[in-house]
Structures are given as structure tokens and as C-alpha cells.
PAZAPA-4460 file (N, C-alpha, C; in steps of 0.05 Angstrom, whole numbers, plus 32768, in hexadecimal, padded with zeros to 4 digits):
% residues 70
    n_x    n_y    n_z   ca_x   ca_y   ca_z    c_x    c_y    c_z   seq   type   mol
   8384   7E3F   7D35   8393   7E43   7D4E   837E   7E49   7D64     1      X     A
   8385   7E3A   7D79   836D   7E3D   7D92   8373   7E58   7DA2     2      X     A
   835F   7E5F   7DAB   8360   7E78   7DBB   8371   7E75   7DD6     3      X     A
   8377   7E63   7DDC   838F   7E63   7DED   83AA   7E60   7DE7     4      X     A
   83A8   7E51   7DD6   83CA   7E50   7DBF   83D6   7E6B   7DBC     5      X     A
   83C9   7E82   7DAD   83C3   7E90   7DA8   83CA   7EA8   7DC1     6      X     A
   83BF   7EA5   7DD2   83BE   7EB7   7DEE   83DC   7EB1   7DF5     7      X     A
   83E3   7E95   7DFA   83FD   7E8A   7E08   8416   7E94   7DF0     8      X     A
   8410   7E97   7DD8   8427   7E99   7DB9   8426   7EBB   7DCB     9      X     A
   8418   7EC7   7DCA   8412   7EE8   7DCF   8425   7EF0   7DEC    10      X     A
   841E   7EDE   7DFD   842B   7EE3   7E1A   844A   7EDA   7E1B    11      X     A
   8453   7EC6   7E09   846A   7EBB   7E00   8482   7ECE   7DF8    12      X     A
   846D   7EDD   7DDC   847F   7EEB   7DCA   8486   7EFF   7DE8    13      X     A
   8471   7F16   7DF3   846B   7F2C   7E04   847F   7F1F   7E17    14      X     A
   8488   7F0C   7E22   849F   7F0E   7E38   84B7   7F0C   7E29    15      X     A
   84BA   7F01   7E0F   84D4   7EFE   7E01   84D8   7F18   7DFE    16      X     A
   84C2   7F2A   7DF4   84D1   7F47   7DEC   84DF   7F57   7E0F    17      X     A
   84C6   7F4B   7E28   84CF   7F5B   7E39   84EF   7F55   7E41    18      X     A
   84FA   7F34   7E44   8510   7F2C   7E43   8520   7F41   7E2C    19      X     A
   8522   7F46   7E17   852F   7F54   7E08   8534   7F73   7E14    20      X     A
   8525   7F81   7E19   8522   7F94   7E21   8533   7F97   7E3A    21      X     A
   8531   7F83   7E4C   8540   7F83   7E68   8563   7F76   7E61    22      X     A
   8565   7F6D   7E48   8581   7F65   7E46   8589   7F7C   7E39    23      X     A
   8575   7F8B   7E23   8581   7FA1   7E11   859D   7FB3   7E27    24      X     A
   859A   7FC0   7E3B   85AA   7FC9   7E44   85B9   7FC0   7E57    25      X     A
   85BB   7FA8   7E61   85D3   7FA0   7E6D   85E6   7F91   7E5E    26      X     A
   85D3   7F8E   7E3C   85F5   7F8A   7E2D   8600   7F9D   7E21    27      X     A
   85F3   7FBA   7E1D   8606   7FD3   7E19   8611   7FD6   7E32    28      X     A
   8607   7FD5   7E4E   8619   7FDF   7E64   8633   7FD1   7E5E    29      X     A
   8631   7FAB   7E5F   864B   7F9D   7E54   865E   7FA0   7E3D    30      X     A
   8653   7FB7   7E2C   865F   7FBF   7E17   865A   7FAB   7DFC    31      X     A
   8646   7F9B   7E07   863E   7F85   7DE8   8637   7F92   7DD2    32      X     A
   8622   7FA9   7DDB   8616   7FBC   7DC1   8617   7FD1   7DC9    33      X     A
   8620   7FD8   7DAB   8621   7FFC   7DAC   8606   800B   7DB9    34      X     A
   860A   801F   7DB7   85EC   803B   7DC1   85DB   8038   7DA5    35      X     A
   85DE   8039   7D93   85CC   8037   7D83   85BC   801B   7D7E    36      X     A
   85CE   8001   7D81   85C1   7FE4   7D81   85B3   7FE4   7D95    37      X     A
   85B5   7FF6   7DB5   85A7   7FEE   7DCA   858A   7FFE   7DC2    38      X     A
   858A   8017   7DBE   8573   802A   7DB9   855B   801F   7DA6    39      X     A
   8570   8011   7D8E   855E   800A   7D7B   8552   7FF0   7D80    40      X     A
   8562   7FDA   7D8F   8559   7FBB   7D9B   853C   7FC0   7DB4    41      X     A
   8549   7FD8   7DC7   8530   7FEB   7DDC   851A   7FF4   7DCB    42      X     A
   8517   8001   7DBC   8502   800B   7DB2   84F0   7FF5   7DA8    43      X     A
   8503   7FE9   7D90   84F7   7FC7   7D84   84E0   7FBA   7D9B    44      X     A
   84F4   7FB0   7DAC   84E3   7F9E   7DC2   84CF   7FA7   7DD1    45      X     A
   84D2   7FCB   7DD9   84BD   7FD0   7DE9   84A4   7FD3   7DDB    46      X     A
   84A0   7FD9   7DBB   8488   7FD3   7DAA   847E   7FC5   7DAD    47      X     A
   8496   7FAA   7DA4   848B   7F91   7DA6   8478   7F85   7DC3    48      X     A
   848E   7F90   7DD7   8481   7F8A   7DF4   845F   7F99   7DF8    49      X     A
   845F   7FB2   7DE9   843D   7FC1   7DEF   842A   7FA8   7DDB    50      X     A
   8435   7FAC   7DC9   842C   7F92   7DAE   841B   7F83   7DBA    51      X     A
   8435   7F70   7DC0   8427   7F4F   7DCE   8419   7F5A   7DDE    52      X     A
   8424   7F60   7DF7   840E   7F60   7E12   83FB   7F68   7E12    53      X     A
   83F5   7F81   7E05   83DC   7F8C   7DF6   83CD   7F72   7DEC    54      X     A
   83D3   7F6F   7DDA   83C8   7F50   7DC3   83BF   7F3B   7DD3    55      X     A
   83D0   7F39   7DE3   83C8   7F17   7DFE   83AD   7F29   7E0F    56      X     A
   83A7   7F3F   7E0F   8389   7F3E   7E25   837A   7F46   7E09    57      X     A
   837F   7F43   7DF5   8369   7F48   7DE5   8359   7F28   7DD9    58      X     A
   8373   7F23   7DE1   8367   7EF4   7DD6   834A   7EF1   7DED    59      X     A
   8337   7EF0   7DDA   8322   7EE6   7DF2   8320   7ECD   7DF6    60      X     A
   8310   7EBB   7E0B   830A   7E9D   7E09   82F6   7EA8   7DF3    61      X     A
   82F5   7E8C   7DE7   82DE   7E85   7DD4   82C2   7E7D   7DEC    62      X     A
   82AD   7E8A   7DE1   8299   7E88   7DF6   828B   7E65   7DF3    63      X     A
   8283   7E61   7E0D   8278   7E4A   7E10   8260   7E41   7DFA    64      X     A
   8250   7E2D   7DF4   823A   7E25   7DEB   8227   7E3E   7DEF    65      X     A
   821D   7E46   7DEA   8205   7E58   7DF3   81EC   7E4C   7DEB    66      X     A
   81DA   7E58   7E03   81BB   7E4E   7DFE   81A8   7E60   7DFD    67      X     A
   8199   7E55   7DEC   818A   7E65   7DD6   816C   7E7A   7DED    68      X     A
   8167   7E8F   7DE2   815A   7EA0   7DF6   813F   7E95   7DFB    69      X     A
   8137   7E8E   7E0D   8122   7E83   7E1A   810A   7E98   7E0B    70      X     A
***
């Protein structure tokens, strides 16, 4: 897997969890999920959200050719 694949899979997952997180309570406000499905779906995602995003600035580029020390 290329170091950008990789970065972009990382930044992917990290907005899917933040989307989760931002729906978690406006479908308990609508009454979709109980207090405990919202707390436990909130907690889930916001890991996940430190997780990824954390993870996506740790993908480095792969460094260029390098030349050898003079």
C-alpha cells in the first residue's frame, strides 16, 4: 500500500467516524436511539475520530532518491 493510499484510507475512515459522531445525537434528539446507543455510538466514534486523524499526520511521504554524501 502506497503512502498516499494509506494517508487518503486514514483521512476517509477519520471523517466517517467524525460524520458518526455529528449524526450520533441528532438521531437520539429524533428519538431513533436510545441514551445508551447514543453514548456508546459517541464514545465509539470519537476514539475512532482521535485514531484516524492522529494516524493520517503520522503517514509520511516516502522520501525522494537520495544522494550519496559528497
Amino acid at each position: 500500500m502506497t503512502h498516499g493510499t494509506l494517508k487518503n484510507l486514514m483521512g476517509g475512515l477519520a471523517l466517517l467516524s467524525l460524520a458518526v459522531c455529528l449524526a450520533a445525537p441528532v438521531l437520539h434528539f429524533l428519538g431513533r436511539i436510545s441514551e445508551g446507543s447514543f453514548k456508546t455510538t459517541f464514545l465509539v466514534a470519537s476514539i475512532a475520530w482521535f485514531v484516524f486523524a492522529a494516524g493520517r499526520g503520522f503517514v509520511r511521504k516516502a522520501p525522494a532518491g537520495r544522494e550519496p554524501m559528497p
